[in-house]
C-alpha positions in Angstrom: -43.6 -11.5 31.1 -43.5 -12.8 28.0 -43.3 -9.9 25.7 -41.1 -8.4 28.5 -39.2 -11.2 27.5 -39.5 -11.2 23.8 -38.7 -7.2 23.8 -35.2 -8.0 25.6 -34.6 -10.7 23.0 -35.5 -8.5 19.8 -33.0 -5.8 21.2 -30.4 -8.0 22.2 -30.2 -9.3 18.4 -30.6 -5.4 17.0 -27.3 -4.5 19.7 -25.3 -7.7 18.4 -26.1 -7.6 14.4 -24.1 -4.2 14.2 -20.8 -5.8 15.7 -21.2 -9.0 14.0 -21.1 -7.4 10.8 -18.4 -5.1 12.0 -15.9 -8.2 12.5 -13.1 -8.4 10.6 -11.7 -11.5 9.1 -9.0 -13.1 7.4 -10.5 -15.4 5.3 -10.1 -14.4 1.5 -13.3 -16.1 1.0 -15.5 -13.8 2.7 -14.6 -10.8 0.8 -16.2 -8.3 -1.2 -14.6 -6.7 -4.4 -15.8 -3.0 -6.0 -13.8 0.1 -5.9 -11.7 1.2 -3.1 -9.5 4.5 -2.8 -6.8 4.4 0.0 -7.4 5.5 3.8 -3.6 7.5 3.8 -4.0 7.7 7.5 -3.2 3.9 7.8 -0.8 3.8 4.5 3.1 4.0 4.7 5.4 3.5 1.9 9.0 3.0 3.0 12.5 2.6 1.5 15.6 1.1 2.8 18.7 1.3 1.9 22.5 0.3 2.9 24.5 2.6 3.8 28.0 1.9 3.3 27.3 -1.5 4.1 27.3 -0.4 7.9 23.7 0.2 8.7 20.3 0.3 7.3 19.2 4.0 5.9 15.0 4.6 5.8 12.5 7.0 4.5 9.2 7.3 3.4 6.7 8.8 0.8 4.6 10.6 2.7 2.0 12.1 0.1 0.3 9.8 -2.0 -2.9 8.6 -3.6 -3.5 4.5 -4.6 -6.9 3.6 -6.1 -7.9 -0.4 -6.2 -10.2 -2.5 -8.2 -10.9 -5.6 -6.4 -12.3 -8.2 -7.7 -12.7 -11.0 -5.0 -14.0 -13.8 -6.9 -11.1 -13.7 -9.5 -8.2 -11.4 -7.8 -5.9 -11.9 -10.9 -7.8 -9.4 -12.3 -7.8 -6.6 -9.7 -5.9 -3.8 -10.4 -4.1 -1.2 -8.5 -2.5 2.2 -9.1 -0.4 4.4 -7.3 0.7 8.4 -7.3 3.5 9.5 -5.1 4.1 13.5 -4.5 8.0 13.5 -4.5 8.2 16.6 -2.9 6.4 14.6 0.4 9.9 12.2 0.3 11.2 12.3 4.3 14.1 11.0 6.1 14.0 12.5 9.2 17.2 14.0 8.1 16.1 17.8 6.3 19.7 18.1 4.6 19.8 14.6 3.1 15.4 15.4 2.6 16.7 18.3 0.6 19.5 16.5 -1.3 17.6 14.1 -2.0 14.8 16.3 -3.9 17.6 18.1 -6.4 19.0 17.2 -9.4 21.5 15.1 -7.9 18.8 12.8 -6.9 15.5 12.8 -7.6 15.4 16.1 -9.2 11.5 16.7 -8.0 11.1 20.2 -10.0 11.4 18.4 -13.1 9.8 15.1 -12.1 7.4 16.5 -9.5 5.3 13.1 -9.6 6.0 8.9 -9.6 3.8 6.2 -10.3 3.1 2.8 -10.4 0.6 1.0 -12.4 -0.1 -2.9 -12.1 0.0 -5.0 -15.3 -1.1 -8.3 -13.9 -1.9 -10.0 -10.8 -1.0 -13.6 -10.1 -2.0 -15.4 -7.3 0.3 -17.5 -5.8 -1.3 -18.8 -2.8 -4.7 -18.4 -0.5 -3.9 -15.1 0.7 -0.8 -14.4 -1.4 0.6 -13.1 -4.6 2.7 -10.9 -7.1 1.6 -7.7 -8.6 3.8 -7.1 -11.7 3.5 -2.9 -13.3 4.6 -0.5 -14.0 6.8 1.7 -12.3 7.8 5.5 -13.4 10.7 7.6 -11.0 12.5 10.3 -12.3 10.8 9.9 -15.5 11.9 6.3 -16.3 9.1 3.7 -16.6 10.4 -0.4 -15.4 8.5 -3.3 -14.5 8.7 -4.3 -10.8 7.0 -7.1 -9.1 5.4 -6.9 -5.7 5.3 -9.7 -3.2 1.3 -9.0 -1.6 -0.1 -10.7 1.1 -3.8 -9.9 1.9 -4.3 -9.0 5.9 -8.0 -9.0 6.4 -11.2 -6.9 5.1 -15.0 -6.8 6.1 -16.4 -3.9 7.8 -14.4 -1.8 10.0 -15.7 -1.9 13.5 -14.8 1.7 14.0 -15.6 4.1 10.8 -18.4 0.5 9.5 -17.2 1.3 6.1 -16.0 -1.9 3.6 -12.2 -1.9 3.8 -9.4 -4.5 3.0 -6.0 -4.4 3.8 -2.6 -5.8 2.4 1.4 -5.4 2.7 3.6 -5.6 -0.1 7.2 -5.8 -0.7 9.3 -5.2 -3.3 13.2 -4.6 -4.4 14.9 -2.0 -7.3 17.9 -0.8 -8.2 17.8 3.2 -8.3 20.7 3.3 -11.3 17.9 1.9 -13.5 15.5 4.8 -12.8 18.5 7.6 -13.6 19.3 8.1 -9.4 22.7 6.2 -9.0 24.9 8.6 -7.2 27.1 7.5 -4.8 26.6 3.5 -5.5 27.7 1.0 -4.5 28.9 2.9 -1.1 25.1 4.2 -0.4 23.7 0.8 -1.7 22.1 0.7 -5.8 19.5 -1.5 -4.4 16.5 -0.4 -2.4 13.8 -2.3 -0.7 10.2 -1.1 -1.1 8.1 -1.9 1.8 4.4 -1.0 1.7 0.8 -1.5 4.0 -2.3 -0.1 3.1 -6.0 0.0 4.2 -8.0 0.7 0.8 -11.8 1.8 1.7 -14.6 0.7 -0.5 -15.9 3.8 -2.4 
């Protein structure tokens, strides 16, 4: 009876230990930094924009690449980058999708590619902060700063690979970056509104 009961025991613990570990959590403390790539099936980037100050116009990037270094004992000095396909930019609209890739726009057969590359990382509060870089659309390179906020990490109880998560949010003006038609009517300023799953590599 005993070792009946000590066999039970032993495989309760070896059943449990897997989706222990496999909790996520919240807590900025219990993470782990190294290299992470992004998972794109849990990734959206997202623009919005006024339109004629009537309603809310969005879209998305829809092909892209973002590669993190994470350093969890001292995030300020993590760094991310980021490489949007312009070509994937979507609407839900084709015509305006197709406007928006010429030369009145983004012009996407000459600047077939956009970037963003962080210069600094300041932490502004337990699972906060602003990522300041580099951002290059349409062949113009200005600094933008990124309001983060860290969602959760640890092992994900589904794929048990390392992964964190964060949202970000940001706000440009698309005259700066040479793609000012029609402003103010279609509004200059655009709100950049990001969430991504990174996976440790």
């Amino acid at each position: 009876m005993k070792l009946a009961t000590t066999v039970l025991l032993a495989a309760a613990i070896a059943v449990a230990a897997p989706a222990a570990r496999a909790e996520l959590s919240p807590d900025p403390a219990k993470l782990e930094g190294g290299q992470f790539a992004v998972d794109k099936t849990h990734a959206r980037i997202i623009f919005s924009f006024s339109h004629f100050g009537v309603s809310t116009s969005y879209g998305q990037f829809t092909d892209f690449d973002a590669k993190l270094n994470f350093d969890a004992k001292a995030p300020a000095k993590s760094a991310v980058e980021v490489a949007i396909n312009m070509d994937g930019i979507s609407t839900n609209v084709p015509k305006l999708d197709a406007h928006l890739k010429t030369g009145d726009f983004f012009d996407v057969a000459a600047f077939p590619t956009a970037s963003f590359k962080s210069t600094s990382v300041e932490v502004t509060g337990p699972d906060t902060g602003k990522i300041t870089g580099n951002l290059t659309v349409h062949g113009v390179t200005r600094p933008v700063v990124l309001d983060a906020t860290f969602n959760a990490g640890g092992v994900h109880p589904m794929t048990q690979k390392y992964v964190v998560g964060f949202n970000a949010k940001g706000q440009i003006k698309r005259s700066e970056f040479g793609v000012g038609r029609y402003a103010p009517n279609v509004g200059d300023d655009v709100t950049l509104t990001i969430s991504a799953e990174f996976v440790r590599q």
